[in-house]
Every structure is written in structure tokens, then in C-alpha cells.
N, C-alpha and C positions, 0 to 999 in steps of 0.2 A: 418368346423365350428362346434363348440360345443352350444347345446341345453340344458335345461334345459324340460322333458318331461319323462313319465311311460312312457305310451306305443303309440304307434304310428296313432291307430286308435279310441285312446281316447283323444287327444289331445284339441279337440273345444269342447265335453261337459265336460270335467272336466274344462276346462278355461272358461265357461258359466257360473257353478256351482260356481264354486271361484267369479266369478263378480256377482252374483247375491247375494252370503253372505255376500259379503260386499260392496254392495251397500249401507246397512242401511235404508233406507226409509221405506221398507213394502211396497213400490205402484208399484213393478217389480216384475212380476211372469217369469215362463216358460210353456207351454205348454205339456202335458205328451205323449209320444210318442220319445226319446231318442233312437238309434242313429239316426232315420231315417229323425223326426223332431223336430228340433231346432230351437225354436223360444221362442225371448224373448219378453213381451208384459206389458204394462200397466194393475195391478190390479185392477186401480181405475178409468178404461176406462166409461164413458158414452157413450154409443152408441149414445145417439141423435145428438153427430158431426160426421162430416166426419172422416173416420178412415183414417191414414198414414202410410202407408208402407213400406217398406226398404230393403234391404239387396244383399246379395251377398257372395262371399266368405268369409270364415273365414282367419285371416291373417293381416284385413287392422286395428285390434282395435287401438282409442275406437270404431270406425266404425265395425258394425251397431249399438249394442247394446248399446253400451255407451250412444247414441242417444235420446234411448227409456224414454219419459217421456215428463210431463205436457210442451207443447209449439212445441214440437218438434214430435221424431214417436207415433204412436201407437203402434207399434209391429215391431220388425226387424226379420227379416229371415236370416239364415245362413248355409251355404254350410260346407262343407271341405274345409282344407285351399286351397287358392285360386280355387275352385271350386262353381261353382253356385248352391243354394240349388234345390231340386224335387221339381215339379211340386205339390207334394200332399201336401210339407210343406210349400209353398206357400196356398196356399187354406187353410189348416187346419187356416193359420196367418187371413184370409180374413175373415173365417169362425167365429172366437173368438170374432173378433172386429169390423165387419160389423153389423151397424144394416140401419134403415131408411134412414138416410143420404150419407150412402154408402162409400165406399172406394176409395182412389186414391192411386195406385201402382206408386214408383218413383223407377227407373231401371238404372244403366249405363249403358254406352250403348256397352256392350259386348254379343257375341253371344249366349252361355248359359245362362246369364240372360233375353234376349230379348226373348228365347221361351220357359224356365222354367215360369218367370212371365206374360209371354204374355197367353201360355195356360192355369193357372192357373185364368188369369182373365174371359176367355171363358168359360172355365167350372161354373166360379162361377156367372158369368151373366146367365149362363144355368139352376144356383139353384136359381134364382130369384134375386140375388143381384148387387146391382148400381156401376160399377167398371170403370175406368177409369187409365189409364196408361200415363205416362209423361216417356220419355227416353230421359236423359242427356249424351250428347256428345262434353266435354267442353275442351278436352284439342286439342292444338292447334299444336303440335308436327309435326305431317304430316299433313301438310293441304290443299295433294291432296287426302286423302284415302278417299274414300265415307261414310263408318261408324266414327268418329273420335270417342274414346275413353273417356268413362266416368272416371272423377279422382275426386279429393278432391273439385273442386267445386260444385258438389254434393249435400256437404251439405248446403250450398246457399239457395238450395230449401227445404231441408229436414227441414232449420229453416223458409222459410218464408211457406211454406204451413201449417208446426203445426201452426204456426204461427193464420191463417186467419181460419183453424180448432178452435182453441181452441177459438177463440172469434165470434165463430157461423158463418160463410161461409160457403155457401150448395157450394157440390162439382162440379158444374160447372164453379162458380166463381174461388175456391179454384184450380181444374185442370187448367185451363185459365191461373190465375197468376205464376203457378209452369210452365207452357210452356214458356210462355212469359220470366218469370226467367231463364228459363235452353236455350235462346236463345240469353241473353246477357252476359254469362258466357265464361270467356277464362281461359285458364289453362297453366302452363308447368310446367316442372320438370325436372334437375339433378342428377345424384347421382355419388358417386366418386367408387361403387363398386354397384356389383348385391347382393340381397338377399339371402338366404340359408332355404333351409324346412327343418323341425324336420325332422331327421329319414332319409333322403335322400343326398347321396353325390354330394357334391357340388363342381364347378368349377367356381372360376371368373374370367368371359372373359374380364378383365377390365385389363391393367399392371399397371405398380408401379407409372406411370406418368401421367396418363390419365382418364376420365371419360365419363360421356356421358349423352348426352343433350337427354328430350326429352322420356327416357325409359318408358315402363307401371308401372301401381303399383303391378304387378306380375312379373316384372322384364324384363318383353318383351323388346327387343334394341329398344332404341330411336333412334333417325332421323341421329345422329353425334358423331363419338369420340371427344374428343374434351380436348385439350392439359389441365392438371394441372396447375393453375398458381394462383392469389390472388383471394379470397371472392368476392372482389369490381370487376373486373375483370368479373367472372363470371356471378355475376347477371347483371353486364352493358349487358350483352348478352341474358341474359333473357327479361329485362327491354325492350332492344330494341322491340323484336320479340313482347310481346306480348303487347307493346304500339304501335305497328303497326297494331293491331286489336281493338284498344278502339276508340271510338266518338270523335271527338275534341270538347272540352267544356262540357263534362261530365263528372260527377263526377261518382267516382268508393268508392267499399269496399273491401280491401285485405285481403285475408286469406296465414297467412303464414305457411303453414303446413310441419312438420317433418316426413320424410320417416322412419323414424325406431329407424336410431342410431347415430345422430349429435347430440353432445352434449347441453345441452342447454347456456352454452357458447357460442360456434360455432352459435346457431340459433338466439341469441340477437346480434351477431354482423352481421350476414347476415341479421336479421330486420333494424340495420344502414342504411346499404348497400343500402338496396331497397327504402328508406325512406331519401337518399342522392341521389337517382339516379334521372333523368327528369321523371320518372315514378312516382315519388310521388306526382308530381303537379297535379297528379287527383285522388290522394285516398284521401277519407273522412274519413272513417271507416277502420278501422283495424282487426283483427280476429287471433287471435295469436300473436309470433308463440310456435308452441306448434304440441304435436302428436294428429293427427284429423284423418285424414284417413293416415296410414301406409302403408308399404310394409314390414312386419315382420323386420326385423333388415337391409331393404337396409340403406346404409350412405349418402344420399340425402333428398333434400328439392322439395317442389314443390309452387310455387306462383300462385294466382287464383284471378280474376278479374270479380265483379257484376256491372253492373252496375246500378247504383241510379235510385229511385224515390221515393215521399214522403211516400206511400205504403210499399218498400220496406225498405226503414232505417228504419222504427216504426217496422217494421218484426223483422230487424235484431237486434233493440238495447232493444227491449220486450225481460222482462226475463224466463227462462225458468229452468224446474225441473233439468235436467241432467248435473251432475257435468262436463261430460266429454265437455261439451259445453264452451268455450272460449266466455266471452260478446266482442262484442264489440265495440270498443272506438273509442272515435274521432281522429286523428293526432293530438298530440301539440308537440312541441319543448320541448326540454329539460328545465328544470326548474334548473336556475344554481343560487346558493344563496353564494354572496360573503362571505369568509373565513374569520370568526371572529379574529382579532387582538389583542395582549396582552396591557393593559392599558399603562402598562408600560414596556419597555423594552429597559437593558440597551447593545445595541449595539453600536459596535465600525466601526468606518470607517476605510475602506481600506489602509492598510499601508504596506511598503516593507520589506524586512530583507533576503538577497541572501542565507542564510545559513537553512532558514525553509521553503523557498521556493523550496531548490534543495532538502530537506530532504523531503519533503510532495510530489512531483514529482517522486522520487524517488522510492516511498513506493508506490504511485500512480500506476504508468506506471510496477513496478513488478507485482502487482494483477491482472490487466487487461491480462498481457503475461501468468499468469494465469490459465484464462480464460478455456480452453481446458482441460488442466492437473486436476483440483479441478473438473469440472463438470464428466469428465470420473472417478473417486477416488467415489466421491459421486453417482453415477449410482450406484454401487457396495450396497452402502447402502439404498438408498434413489430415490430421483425423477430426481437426474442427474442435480440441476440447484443450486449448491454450486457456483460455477464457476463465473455464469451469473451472481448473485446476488453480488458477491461481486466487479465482477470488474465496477457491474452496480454504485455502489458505489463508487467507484475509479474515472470512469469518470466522476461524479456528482462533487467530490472533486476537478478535475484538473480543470472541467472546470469553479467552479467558485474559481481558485486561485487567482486570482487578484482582489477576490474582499474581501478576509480572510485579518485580522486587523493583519500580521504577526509579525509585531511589539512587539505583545501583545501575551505571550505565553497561558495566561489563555483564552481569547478572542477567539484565534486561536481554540485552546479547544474545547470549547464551541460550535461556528461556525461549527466545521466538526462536533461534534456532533446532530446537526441542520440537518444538510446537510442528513448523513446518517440516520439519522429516521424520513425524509421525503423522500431521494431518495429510499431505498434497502428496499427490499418485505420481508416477512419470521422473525424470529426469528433473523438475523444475525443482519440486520439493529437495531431495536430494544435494542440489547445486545452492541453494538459497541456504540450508541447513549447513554446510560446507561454509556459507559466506559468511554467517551470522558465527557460528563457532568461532574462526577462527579470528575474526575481528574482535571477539569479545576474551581469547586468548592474546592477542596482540594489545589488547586496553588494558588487559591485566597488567603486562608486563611495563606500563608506563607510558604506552603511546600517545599522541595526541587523537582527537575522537576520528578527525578525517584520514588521519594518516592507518590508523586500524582499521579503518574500511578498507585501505588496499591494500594493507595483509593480507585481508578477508578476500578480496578478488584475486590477487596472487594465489591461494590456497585453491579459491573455487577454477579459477583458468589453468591451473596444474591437474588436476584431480579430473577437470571437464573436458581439456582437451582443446580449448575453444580459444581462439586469440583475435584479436583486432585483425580485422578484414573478412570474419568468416562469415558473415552474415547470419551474426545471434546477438543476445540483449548485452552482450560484451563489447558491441560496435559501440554503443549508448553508456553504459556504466564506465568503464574505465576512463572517456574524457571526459565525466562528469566526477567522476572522484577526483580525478588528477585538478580539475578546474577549482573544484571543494578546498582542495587542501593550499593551492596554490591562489587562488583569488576571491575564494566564499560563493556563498550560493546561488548567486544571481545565477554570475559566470556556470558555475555546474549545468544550472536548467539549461542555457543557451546549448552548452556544450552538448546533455545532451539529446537536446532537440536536434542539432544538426547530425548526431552518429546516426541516431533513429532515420532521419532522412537518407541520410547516404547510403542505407541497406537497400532502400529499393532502386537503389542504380548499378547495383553490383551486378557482376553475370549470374554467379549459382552459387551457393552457398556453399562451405565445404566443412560445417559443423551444426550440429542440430538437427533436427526432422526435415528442416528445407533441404539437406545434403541431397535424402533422395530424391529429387525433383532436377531433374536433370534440364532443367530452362532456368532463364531469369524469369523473376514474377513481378516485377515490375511493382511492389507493394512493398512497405515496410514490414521489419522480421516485428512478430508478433513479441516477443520479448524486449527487442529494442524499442518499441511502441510505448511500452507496459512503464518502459525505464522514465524514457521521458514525460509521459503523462506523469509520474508519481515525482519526479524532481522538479515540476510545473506548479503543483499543486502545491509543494512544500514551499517551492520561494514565495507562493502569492502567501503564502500564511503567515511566514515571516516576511513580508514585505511591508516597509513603513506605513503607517494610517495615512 
């Protein structure tokens, strides 16, 4: 795996340094004492509340730092990646932001945090100071090991304890409700591969089909391999396991937290997911999703479950200084606001005509076959989904043939133009919706049928940008229309099967997706392909018996 990183054992203070510049605020300092201690803290701390604690390895941001500020830490502590920080940079963190009120240290519950923060609270009860430790063990993964593993429910507490700090809780109330909190907390988590450290070689134990349920946020194996297969799928498997440890008739707050590197696509439809499953009939509150606590670049998610009381939703929905904080919100359904209608609109009803029915199927069912050929052509240039998009538009087209006024050549027109720029994504839909309108405004007006097709091109190569030589499906249509109107169909196909051709001898394209590809490709433009395959298939259809 490739990193972005100088040097290997500068990696969490210079990444401390960068988060602290731009943070912007002015109310985030750091403590001086670099490499040894790393700690980031409230500038603009009052000692007269209880101070809040934090941390652990570097690796999981925005965790801990991110944290840091008005509602939520006092100070986070931080180790090497995945390493627990010393003993001394603990203390030093308690030392800053300890006054009368005292401190509560929050710990996951892994074994270098439990006796780096554990000894650093003895020692500092030794200096005279009020220290109190909470150690959260929420994920539910194994749930016969005796320690379970602190993960992203975490920060559950990490919000309601600034929480009852920042509006004046002396810290045996404030350590109380962080207990009580870290003891209605469930967790789990998937990921479809392990993580990878700066600077160290990496092996994932993961193959090409498979995942696993259940790992740490250091990459430790979860509980199960567990087979590749849909979204909805996998979290119905989550869903179950950790709605077999909630209350019946309690209401819960979900945190949907991003391990590393699922894109936030990927994390808004696995938000669906969970929020569709029998596990949503008890979230109230929502919390993401979003990167909360990480596992450096693992490709998994993990789900984590509070549960409610009036105390604890005012915790969670009070707002707070640190960006990295997700509010959050209550569950509503989607808000779907019907699709505004045209005053007037002159459509035509459904009519027959066997000779543009077999022509439109025709052209249809070629694009769709396709499908393979144009997407693999466009890989070479582009994102690989020329293919998809147009046959996606082809089926849109067949399948509402019977409901196109074919009767009506202008109507027809019109209709697929409708069709394709609502059905097909991208630029193509678009430009095709462009070609088909306007041809079927120029038929209106009395054209002949081929000479309105290159209205229709004149409209789409104004609007698109694109003109003869740029290497797009305009190299192929325009001296196929031109051939159409000037010498019938044969002539079209010929014509243009040779524009199609001549794309792939051009140097670089300077319209379309090819633009950015700054080489020749030596491959015909996936749209000029598309042209002449579809003016091939027409002339063999009208071509004599």
C-alpha cells in the first residue's frame, strides 16, 4: 500500500502540527515536550470544571484530537500509530488541565491504555490531584472474551461527559454518568480488507471475495470470515447480532462510523441499510455517518448503539466547539416533494406504425448488445461506463415502446428525447435529449426527416461543444447524416463506419472524456463506435431481401 508520509518516525507530530494550523479557532494548543509528548489541549480551558481526557493511539483520527474543545475533551493524548501513549504524557495532559474540580480519564479498553492511563492517574492522585478513570469496552464482537475492546462507541462518552463538564458537574456525578454511559454502549464492525501502516509492509489477510466481521480498529481478526455479497445483506447481519443486546422498548442513538476508506457514497447507502433494517425501530438519534474513530485507511464501517435517557439526548444533541464532531439528529424519513408538471404540455397518445416500431427496436436492442464492447473502448479513455449508460437508455426506450405516439414522426422525436434525458446519467443522455428535441422541432416546422436530423446535430454540436475532428461520436454522425440526406442509407453506414475509423488515428481528442487523456489511443472513440454500429444495423434492415 502506498502512503503519503517524510519520514517514519515523524509521522503523528507533524500530523498534529498540520491539525492544529488548521484548525483556525485559536482555542487548541499543544503541550511542548515533542516526540515524547503529544498532547493536544484546550487553550481556553477553565480549570474550575472537571477536566476530560482522552486518547490512545495515533491512527484512529479525527480521534482523539479532533475531539478536543468546548463540550467535548479537555486534552487528548496520543501515542504512535496504533500505540498507547507514556505514562509521563498522560500525566503531563492531567498536569495542564487539572485544577480543583479534577479530572476524569476515559480509556478503551485495551491493555497499554489500561496501565499507561491507569498509572498515570496514581501517580497524579500521588501529586494531590482528583482523578477518576472510566474504561469503555463496547464492542461486542467476542462476547466471551473477558476484556471486550474499546471502539467508536467511545465517543458516546467522550460527548456526554464534556457534556455535564462544561455545564458545571463536579466529577463524581460526571465519572457516574460516563460509567453508566460506557455500560449501555454495543459496538461492531466490518471491513472488506485490513489496514496498512506508513513505512511498514503490508499483507492482507483478506481474499478477493471475502471480509470480516467483527475485527479491531488496529486491524486485530474479528470473530468471522465472512463471504462478500450486498450492503443490505451485510448489515442485516450486523443489525441482528447487535439488536440482540439492546433493551426491548428502548430507544437508542446510532453512530455510523467510517473505518478509513468507504467512500462516502458507499457510507450513505449503508446509512439506508441500517435505517431499513428491524434495528431502526429503536434509533432515535443518529450520529453520522462519517470518519469518527478510524482505522487508518481500513475499508469498513463499524455501527454503535447508546442507549437513551433524557440526560443523555440533551448530552448528545448540545452543541459543541470541534468540527470533527457529527450533531446529531433525529430519524425522519425522507422528505420526497412531488415533481413539478409543465402548464401545458403537448403530448400525444400512444399510436402504432410496424415500420418505427421495428426501426426504434432495432437501434434499441443493437446498443444494449453493446453494452460490453463500448464500456471496455471507454475504460481505455475514461471511467469504463460509455457501455452502461447508453444501453441504459436503450432499455428505457424499448421499454416504453408502446407507449411512443409512432404514428407521429415529430412526437416520436420528442418522446425518446424525453425519455433519454431523464433515463441515461453523464453527458451522453443529455446531448442525445438535445439531438432528438431538436430534430423533432425542425420536423415540426416541415423538414424533410433527414434534413431534421441535422438540425438535431447542429443544436447538439452547439450546446456540446464538439465538432468534426475532436475525436467524439460527432466524427461518425455528422457524415452519416450528411450521406442520409444527400445519398440514402447505404451511403450513411459507409460514411459512418469510416468517421468511426478515423478516431482512432487522431493524436488526442479535444472534446469528450478522451480530452483528458493526454495520448493518442490508438482505439476508436467509444461514441463514434456506438454511431456506426447503430447506422450498420439499420441499413442491413432496410436492405433489399
Amino acid at each position: 500500500m502506498k502512503h503519503f508520509f517524510n519520514r517514519r518516525d515523524s509521522i503523528v507530530t507533524e500530523a498534529l502540527d498540520g491539525f492544529l494550523a488548521t484548525a483556525g479557532s485559536g482555542t487548541l494548543a499543544r503541550l511542548d515536550g515533542y516526540p515524547e509528548v503529544k498532547v493536544v489541549l484546550r487553550a481556553d480551558w477553565d480549570k474550575t470544571k472537571v477536566a476530560v481526557v482522552s486518547g490512545g493511539g495515533a491512527g484512529h483520527e479525527p480521534s482523539h484530537a479532533g475531539f478536543v474543545g468546548a463540550g467535548m475533551l479537555t486534552a487528548a493524548v496520543s501515542g504512535e500509530i496504533f500505540a498507547s501513549p507514556s505514562v509521563e504524557a498522560v500525566l503531563q495532559a492531567i498536569r495542564a488541565t487539572t485544577g480543583p474540580a479534577g479530572c476524569l480519564l476515559i480509556v478503551k479498553n485495551y491493555t497499554g491504555d489500561r496501565l499507561n492511563f491507569g498509572l498515570a492517574a496514581e501517580k497524579a492522585r500521588a501529586e494531590g490531584f482528583s482523578v477518576e478513570m472510566v474504561i469503555v469496552g463496547d464492542d461486542i464482537a467476542l462476547p466471551d472474551i473477558a476484556q471486550p475492546r474499546g471502539v467508536a462507541g467511545t465517543l458516546f462518552v467522550h460527548k456526554i461527559a464534556g457534556h455535564l463538564s462544561e455545564t458545571g458537574h463536579d466529577l463524581a456525578s460526571v465519572a457516574a454518568a460516563a460509567r453508566a454511559a460506557a455500560a449501555d454502549i454495543v459496538s461492531l464492525g466490518i471491513s472488506l480488507s485490513s489496514c496498512s501502516i506508513p513505512g511498514q509492509a503490508h499483507e492482507d489477510r483478506f481474499g478477493a471475495d471475502d471480509g470480516e466481521l467483527g475485527l479491531g480498529i488496529h486491524g486485530e481478526p474479528g470473530v468471522e470470515r465472512i463471504p462478500l455479497q450486498s450492503a443490505g445483506k451485510l448489515v442485516a447481519i450486523m443489525a441482528e447480532r447487535l439488536a440482540a443486546r439492546l433493551d426491548p422498548g428502548s430507544h437508542y442513538a446510532l453512530l455510523i462510523n467510517n473505518l478509513g476508506s468507504v467512500p462516502p457514497l458507499e457510507m450513505s447507502l449503508i446509512a439506508n441499510a441500517v435505517l431499513s433494517s428491524p434495528l431502526a425501530k429503536a434509533v432515535a438519534l443518529t450520529v453520522g455517518p462519517g470518519h469518527l474513530m478510524t482505522a487508518l485507511n481500513m475499508n469498513g464501517f463499524s455501527l454503535s448503539l447508546i442507549r437513551l435517557d433524557a440526560e443523555r439526548e440533551t448530552a448528545l444533541l448540545a452543541p459543541v466547539g470541534p468540527h470533527a464532531w457529527l450533531p446529531a439528529k433525529p430519524v425522519h424519513p425522507p422528505v420526497v416533494v412531488a415533481v413539478a408538471k409543465p402548464a401545458s404540455r403537448d403530448t400525444k397518445a400512444a399510436s402504432r406504425d410496424a415500420g418505427a416500431e421495428r426501426l426504434i427496436a432495432t437501434v434499441c436492442q443493437k446498443l444494449i448488445s453493446l453494452e460490453q464492447t463500448l464500456n471496455g473502448l471507454d475504460a481505455k479513455a475514461g471511467d469504463g461506463d460509455t457501455g452502461s449508460t447508453v444501453a441504459t437508455g436503450a432499455r428505457s426506450v424499448l421499454h416504453r415502446l408502446d407507449t411512443l405516439p409512432l404514428a407521429e414522426k415529430a412526437a416520436t422525436l420528442a418522446a425518446i428525447g424525453d425519455i433519454l434525458g431523464t433515463s441515461m446519467g453523464g453527458s451522453s443522455g443529455v446531448l442525445l435529449s438535445i439531438f432528438f428535441t431538436a430534430a423533432a422541432q425542425s420536423l415540426r416546422g416541415g423538414a424533410p426527416f433527414s434534413k431534421a436530423l441535422l438540425a438535431g446535430l447542429d443544436r447538439m454540436t452547439f450546446y456540446g461543444g464538439a465538432k468534426l475532428g475532436d475525436r467524439t461520436m460527432v466524427d461518425a454522425l455528422e457524415p452519416a447524416l450528411e450521406a442520409l440526406y444527400l445519398n440514402g442509407l447505404e451511403a450513411a453506414a459507409k460514411a459512418a463506419r469510416h468517421g468511426a475509423e478515423t478516431t482512432a488515428a487522431m493524436q488526442r481528442a479535444k472534446a469528450g472524456r478522451s480530452a483528458y487523456i493526454g495520448r493518442q489511443l490508438d482505439i476508436p472513440d467509444p461514441g463514434a463506435f456506438a454511431v456506426a454500429e447503430v447506422f450498420a444495423a439499420v441499413a442491413a434492415l432496410f436492405a433489399p431481401a
